[in-house]
ZAKOL-635806 format. One line per 3 residues: their letters; for each residue x, y, z of C-alpha. Coordinates in Angstrom, 3 decimals. Example, Ala and Ser with C-alpha at 12.3 -4.5 7.8 and 13.67 -1.06 7.14 Angstrom:
<batis>
AS	12.300/-4.500/7.800  13.670/-1.060/7.140;
</batis>
This chain:
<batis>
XXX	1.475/-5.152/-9.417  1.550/-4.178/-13.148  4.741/-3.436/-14.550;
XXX	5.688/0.555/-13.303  8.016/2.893/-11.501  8.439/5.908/-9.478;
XXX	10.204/7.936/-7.045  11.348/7.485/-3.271  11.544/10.802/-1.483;
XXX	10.672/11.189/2.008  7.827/14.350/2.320  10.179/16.488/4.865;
XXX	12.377/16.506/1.512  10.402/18.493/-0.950  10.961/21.885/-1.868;
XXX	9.504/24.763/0.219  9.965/27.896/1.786  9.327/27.199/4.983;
XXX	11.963/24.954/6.524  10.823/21.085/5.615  8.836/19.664/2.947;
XXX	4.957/19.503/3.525  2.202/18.927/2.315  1.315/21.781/0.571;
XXX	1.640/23.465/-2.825  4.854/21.575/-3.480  3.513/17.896/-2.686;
XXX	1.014/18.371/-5.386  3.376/19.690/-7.960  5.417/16.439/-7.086;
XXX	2.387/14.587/-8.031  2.532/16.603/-11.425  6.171/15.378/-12.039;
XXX	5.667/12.248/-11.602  3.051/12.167/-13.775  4.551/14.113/-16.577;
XXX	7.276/11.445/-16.678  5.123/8.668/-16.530  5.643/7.112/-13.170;
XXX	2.771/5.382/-11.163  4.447/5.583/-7.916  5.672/7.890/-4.891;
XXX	7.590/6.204/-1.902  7.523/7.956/1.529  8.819/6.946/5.021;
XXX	6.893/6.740/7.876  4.905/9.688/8.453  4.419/9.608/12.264;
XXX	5.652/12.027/14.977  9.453/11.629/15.576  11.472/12.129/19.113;
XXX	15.255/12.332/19.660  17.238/11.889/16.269  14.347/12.935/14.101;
XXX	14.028/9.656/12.537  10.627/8.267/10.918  11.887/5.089/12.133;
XXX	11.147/6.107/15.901  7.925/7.780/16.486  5.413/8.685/19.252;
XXX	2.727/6.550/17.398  2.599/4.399/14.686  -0.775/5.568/13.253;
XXX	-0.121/9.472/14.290  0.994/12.089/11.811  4.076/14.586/12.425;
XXX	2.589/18.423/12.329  6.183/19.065/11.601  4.639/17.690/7.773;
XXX	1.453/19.955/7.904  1.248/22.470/5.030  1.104/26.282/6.721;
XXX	0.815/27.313/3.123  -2.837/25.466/3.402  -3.764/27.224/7.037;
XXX	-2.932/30.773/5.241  -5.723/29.255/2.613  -8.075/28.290/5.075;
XXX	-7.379/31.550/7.271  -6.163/29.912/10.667  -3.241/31.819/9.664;
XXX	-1.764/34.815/7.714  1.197/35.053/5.652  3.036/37.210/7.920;
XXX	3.174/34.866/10.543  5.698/32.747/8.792  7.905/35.253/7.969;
XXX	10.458/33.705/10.312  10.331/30.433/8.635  11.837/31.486/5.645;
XXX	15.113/32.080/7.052  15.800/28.522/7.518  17.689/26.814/4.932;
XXX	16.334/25.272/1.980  18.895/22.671/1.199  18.375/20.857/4.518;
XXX	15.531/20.637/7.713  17.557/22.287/10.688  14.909/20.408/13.031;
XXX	16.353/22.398/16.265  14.962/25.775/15.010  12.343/24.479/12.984;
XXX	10.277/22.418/15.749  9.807/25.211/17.946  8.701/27.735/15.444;
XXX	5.993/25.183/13.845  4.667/24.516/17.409  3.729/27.715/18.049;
XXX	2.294/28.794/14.869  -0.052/25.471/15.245  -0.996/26.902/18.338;
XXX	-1.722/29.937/17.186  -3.830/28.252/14.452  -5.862/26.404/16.824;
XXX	-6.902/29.100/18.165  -8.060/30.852/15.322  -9.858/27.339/14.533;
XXX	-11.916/27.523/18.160  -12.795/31.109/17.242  -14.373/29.593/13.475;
XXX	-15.231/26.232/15.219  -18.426/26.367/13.839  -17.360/25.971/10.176;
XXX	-15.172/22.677/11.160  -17.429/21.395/13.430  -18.912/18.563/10.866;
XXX	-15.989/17.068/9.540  -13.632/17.818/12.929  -16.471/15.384/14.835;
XXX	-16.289/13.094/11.902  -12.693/12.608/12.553  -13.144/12.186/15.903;
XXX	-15.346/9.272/15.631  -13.635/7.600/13.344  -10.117/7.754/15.145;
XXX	-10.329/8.379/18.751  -10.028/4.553/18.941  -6.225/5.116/19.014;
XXX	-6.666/9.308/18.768  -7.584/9.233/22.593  -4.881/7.945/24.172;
XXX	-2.130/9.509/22.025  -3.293/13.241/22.902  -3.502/12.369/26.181;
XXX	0.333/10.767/25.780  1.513/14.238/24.427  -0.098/16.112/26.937;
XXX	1.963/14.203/30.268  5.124/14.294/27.913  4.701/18.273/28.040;
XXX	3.894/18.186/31.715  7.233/15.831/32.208  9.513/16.910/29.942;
XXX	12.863/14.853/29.279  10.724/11.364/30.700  9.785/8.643/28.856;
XXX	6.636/6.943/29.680  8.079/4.290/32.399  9.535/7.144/34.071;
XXX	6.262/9.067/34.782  4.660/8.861/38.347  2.824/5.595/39.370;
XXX	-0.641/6.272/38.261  0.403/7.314/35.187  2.705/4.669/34.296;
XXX	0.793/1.808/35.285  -2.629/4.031/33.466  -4.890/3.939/36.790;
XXX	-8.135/4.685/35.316  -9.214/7.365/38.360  -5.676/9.106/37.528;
XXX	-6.452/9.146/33.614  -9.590/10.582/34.066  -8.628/13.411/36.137;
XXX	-5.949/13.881/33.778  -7.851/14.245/30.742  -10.272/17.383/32.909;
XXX	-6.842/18.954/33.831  -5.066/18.879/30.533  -7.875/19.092/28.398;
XXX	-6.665/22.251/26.485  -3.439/20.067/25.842  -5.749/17.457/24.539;
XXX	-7.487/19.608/22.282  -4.214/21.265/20.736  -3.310/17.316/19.857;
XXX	-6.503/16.609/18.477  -6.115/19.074/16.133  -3.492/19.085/15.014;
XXX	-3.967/15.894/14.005  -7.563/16.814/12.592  -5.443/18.965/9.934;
XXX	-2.388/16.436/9.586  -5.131/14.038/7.926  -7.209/16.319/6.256;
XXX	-4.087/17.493/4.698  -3.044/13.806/3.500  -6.335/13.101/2.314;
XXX	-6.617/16.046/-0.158  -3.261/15.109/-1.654  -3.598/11.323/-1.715;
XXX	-7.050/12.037/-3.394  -5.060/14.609/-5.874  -2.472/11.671/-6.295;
XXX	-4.700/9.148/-7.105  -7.155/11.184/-9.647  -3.718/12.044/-11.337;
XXX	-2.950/8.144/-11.801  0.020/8.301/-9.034  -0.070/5.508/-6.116;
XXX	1.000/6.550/-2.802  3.590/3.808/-1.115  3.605/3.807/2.182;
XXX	6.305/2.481/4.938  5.809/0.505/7.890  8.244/-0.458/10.371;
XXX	7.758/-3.582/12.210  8.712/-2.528/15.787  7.700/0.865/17.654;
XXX	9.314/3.145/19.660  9.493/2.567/23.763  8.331/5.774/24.264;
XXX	5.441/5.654/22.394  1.826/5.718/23.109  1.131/2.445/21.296;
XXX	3.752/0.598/23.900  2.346/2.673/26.855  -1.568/1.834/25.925;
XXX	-0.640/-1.617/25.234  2.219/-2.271/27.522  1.211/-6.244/27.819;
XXX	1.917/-6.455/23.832  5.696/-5.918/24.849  8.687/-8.007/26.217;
XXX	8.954/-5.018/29.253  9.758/-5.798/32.995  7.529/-4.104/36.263;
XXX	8.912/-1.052/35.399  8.025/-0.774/31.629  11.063/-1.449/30.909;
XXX	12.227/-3.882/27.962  13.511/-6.862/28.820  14.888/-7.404/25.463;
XXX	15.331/-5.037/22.322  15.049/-5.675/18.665  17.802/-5.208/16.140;
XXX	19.370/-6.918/13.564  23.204/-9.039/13.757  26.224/-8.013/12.051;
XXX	25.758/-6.985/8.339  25.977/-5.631/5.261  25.495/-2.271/6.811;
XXX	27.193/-2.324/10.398  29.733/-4.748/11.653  28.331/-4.673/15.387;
XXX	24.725/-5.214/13.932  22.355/-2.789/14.597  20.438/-2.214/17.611;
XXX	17.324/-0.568/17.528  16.385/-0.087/21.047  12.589/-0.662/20.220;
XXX	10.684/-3.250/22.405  10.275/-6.639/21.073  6.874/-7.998/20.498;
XXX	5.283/-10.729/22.564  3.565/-12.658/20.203  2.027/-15.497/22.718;
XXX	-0.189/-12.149/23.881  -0.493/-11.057/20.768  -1.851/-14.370/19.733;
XXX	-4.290/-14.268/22.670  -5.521/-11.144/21.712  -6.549/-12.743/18.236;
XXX	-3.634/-9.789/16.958  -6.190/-7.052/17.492  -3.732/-4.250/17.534;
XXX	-1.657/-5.421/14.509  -4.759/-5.988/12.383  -6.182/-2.333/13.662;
XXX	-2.668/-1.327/12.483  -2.705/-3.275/8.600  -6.353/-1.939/8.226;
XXX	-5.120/1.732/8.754  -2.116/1.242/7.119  -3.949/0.041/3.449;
XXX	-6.323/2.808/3.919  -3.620/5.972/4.298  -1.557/4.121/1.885;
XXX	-2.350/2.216/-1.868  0.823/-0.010/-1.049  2.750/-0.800/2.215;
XXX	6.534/-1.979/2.774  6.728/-4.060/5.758  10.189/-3.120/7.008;
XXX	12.030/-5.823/8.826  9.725/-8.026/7.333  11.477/-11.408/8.502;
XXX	10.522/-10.407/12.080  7.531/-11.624/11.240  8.596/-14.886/10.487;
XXX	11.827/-14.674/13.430  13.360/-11.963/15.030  16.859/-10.698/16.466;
XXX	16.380/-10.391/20.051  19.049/-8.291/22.393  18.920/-8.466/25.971;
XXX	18.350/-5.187/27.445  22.020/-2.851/28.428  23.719/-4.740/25.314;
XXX	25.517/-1.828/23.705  25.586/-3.512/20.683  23.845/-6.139/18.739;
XXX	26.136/-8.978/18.795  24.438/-10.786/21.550  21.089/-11.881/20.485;
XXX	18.947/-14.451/19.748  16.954/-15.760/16.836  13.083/-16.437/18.549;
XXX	9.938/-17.482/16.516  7.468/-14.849/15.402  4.058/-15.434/14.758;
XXX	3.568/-13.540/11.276  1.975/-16.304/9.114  -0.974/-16.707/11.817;
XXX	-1.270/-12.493/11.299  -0.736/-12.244/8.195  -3.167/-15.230/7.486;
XXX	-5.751/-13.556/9.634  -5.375/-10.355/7.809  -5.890/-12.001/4.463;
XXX	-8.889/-13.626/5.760  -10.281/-9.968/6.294  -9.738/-8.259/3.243;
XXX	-8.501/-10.708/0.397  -5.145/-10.128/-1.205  -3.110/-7.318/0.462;
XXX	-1.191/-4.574/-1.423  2.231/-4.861/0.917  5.776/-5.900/-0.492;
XXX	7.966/-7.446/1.806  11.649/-5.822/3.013  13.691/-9.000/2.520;
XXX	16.807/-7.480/2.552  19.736/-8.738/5.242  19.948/-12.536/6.596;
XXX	17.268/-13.945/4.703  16.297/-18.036/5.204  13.734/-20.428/3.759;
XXX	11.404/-19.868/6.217  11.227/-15.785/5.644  11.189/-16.783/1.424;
XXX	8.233/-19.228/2.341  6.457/-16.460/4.211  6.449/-14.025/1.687;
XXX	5.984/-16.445/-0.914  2.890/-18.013/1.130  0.904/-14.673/0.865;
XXX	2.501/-13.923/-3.018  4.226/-10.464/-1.217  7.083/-8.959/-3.594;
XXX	10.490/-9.220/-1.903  13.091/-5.959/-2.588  16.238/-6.223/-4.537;
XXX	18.813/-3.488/-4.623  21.085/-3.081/-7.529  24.017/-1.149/-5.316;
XXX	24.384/-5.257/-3.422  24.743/-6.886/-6.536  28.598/-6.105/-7.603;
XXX	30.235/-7.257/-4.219  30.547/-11.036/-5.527  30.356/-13.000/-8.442;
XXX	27.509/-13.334/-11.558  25.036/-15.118/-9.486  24.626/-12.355/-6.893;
XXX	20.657/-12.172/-6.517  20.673/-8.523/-6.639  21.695/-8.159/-10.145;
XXX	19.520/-7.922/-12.914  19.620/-11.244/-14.913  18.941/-13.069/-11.604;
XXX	15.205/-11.322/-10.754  12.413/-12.685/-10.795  8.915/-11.178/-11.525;
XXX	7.534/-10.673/-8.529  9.979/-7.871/-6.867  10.545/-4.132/-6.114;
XXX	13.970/-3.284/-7.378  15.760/-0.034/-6.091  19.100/1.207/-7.112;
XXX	19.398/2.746/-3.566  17.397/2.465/-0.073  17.004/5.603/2.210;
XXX	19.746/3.850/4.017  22.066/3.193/1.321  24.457/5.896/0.030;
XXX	23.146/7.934/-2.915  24.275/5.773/-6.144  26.943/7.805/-7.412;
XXX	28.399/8.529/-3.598  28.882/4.137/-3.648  29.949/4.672/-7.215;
XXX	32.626/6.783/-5.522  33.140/4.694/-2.890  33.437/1.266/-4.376;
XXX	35.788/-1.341/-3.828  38.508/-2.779/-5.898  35.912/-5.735/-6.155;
XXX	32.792/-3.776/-7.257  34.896/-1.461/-9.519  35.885/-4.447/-11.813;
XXX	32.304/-6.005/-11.687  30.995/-2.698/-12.876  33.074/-2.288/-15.564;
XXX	32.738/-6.021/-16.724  28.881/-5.731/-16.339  27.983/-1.853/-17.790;
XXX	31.389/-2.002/-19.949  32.360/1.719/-18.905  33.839/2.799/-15.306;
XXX	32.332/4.071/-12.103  32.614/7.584/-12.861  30.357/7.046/-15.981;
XXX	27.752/4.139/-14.573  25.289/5.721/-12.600  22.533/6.409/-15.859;
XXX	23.519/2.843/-16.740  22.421/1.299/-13.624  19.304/3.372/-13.374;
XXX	18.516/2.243/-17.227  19.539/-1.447/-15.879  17.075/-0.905/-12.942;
XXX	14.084/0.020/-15.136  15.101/-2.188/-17.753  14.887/-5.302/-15.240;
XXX	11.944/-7.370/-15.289  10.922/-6.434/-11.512  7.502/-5.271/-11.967;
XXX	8.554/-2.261/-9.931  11.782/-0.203/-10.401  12.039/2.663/-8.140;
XXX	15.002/5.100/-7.792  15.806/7.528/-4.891  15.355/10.917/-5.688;
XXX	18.884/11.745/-5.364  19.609/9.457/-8.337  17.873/11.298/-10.646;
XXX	19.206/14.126/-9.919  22.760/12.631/-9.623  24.297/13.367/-5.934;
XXX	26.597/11.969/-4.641  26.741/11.190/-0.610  26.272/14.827/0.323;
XXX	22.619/13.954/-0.474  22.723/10.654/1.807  19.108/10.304/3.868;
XXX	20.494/8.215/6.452  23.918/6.722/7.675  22.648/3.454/9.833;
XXX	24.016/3.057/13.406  24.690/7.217/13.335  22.490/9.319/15.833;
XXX	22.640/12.298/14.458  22.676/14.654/11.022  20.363/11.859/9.186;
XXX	16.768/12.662/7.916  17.794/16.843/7.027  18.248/16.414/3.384;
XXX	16.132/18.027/0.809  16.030/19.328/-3.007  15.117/22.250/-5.292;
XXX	12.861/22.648/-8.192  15.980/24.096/-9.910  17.906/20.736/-9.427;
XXX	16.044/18.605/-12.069  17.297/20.231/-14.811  14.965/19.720/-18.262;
XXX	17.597/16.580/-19.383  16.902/14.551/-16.281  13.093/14.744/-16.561;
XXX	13.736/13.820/-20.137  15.949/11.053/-19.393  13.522/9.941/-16.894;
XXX	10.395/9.904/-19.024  12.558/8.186/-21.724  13.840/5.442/-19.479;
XXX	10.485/5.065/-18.379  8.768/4.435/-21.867  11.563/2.385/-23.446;
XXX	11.285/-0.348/-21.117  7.445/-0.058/-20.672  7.016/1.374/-17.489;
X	4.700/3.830/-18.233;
</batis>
């Protein structure tokens, strides 16, 4: 990394009038603010299709896209659409994604697209059979995944009838003649999700902005990735886990946190010469010009839960296989662009890891007032080679801790920024870019000074988490100013 900075701020959070942030009109003028104040980088979440809870963190495929993030704006362009059909998307609210009465509507507008593409097939034909070849590798079985989910509705996977759970290859067949319409709708959909991400990561990049990518280490049981590759996966007969990942008690949750996502079984993965997670790095650095690994000392060991815990007190620390992966992967393609989530219970072994491969670790400037001066999350103590946030999407906004702190972080802020809470937050976004962490990034909600209203994500909470979004007429002139400013005087730009 060269010495830069930028934003985090999910897509589903940009402006727009039509219910969630996309990939339209307003993603590219992001890409213009960023550049006007001379940042280099734009953080996302995961961009995959998300179930129950709405959260990037659980999706139906780690290498699908959500069409909840597909730009309608575009298919008015590209006439699969007209204006008037959205009308009814503009009454949602602005200020937050109300995913219940957003979903629905976006579904059937799609559909209604995709038929207007089979009437102009003809003039997609070329690059829509590009795509296909060049994805149906993992394209194939997720439509056909989305097409049973809509023909058993409320099931996961392991719950579907025999031949579909245990994929007989007479029962997929017939499956893929009887829903092929299904099919088709998926494959589309996800035709335009990448065309879409293309043409703005290729307007992002021409414009000097990086796109940084997120990818979580574990996947969602019902997913297509577990359900095509159910022998990758700690599960029982049944499909069921056996054992769940999660992390112990923490900074964040005094039960741990328990994930409910199936836990890897890296002796198969090993005899499959880690085919899936090297299909999965490959796509990953090609969507993305940098990749977090979340949960990144799962590669190296990982919390494991036995199944019906209800929380994740009772687990195990078990041996990964990460440095054989991520050894492999480095034999492919050189020196990878991915920085390392470090953040948590963190031993030698996960510092020699990261270290082995020269990944940056993450520090975050809200951990480093809860002790004393050696805290490794405050400034004086970083090193080079790091990514240093004032906030995560799981963290509260800056100035909501700010509000929030304890007796013990009140007094270490004062000693350390020599002015009180209510006054820090531009001081600890100056003290973030002014580290010398090659990369300082900030939450949006920083810059534009919210306080826990504008919180992404509470961990361990099911619901109300992933809705929150801005307005162009929240970054008032002074905070693009201050930001561009910040940004020069500590040679960021």
């Amino acid at each position: 990394m060269s010495r830069s900075s930028g934003i985090l701020v999910h897509i589903s959070s940009l402006p727009g009038k039509y219910g969630i942030g996309s990939m339209g009109a307003d993603a590219f003028a992001f890409v213009d603010f960023l550049k006007e104040t001379g940042q280099k980088w734009w953080q996302i979440l995961p961009l995959g299709p998300t179930g129950y809870g709405n959260s990037p963190y659980q999706s139906y495929s780690v290498f699908a896209g959500s069409e909840l993030l597909i730009s309608l704006g575009k298919l008015v362009e590209e006439e699969l659409l007209s204006e008037s059909d959205l009308a009814d998307l503009t009454r949602l609210p602005s200020e937050k994604v109300d995913y219940d009465r957003l979903a629905p509507h976006k579904r059937r507008l799609l559909k209604k697209a995709y038929e207007c593409f089979e009437g102009q097939f003809d003039y997609f034909k070329e690059a829509y059979y590009q795509f296909l070849g060049e994805h149906s590798w993992w394209l194939d079985d997720y439509a056909l995944f989305q097409a049973l989910k809509e023909q058993n509705t409320e099931l996961l996977w392991n719950e579907w009838k025999l031949p579909y759970k245990k994929r007989d290859v007479h029962a997929l067949d017939k499956a893929h003649l009887t829903y092929v319409e299904s099919i088709n709708f998926h494959r589309f959909v996800q035709f335009i999700f990448f065309k879409q991400w293309f043409e703005l990561k290729d307007y992002a990049n021409e414009s000097g902005i990086q796109l940084f990518g997120d990818l979580p280490l574990y996947v969602a049981l019902d997913s297509s990735d577990v359900w095509a590759n159910q022998d990758l996966f700690l599960l029982d007969e049944e499909g069921r886990p056996t054992h769940v990942g999660g992390v112990p008690p923490d900074y964040f949750s005094e039960t741990g946190q328990l994930w409910g996502c199936p836990v890897f079984d890296w002796s198969r993965l090993a005899e499959r010469n880690y085919d899936w997670w090297m299909a999965r790095m490959h796509f990953c650095l090609k969507m993305f010009d940098r990749v977090r690994i979340d949960h990144f000392r799962g590669l190296e060991s990982f919390w494991s839960v036995p199944a019906g815990e209800t929380t994740a007190i009772h687990g195990e620390w078990c041996p990964a296989k990460g440095y054989e992966m991520l050894k492999l992967l480095k034999s492919q393609i050189g020196d990878f662009p991915v920085v390392a989530e470090d953040l948590g219970v963190i031993t030698q072994e996960v510092e020699a890891l990261r270290d082995e491969f020269k990944l940056p670790g993450m520090k975050v400037l809200q951990f480093g007032f809860a002790s004393d001066a050696a805290n490794e999350h405050l400034p004086h103590n970083y090193g080079r080679n790091f990514v240093v946030y004032t906030g995560t999407h799981d963290n509260d906004t800056t100035l909501g801790w700010l509000n929030s702190a304890t007796s013990v972080e009140r007094r270490n802020i004062r000693r350390y920024f020599k002015r009180g809470r209510r006054r820090a937050l531009d001081a600890i976004l100056e003290a973030t870019w002014g580290s010398v962490a090659e990369l300082a990034m900030m939450p949006m909600q920083d810059l534009l000074q919210l306080d826990t209203k504008g919180r992404m994500n509470v961990p361990g909470v099911a619901a109300g988490n992933w809705e929150w979004r801005f307005e162009w007429k929240q970054i008032r002139p002074a905070r693009r100013r201050f930001l561009k400013q910040i940004t020069e005087k500590y040679n960021r730009c």
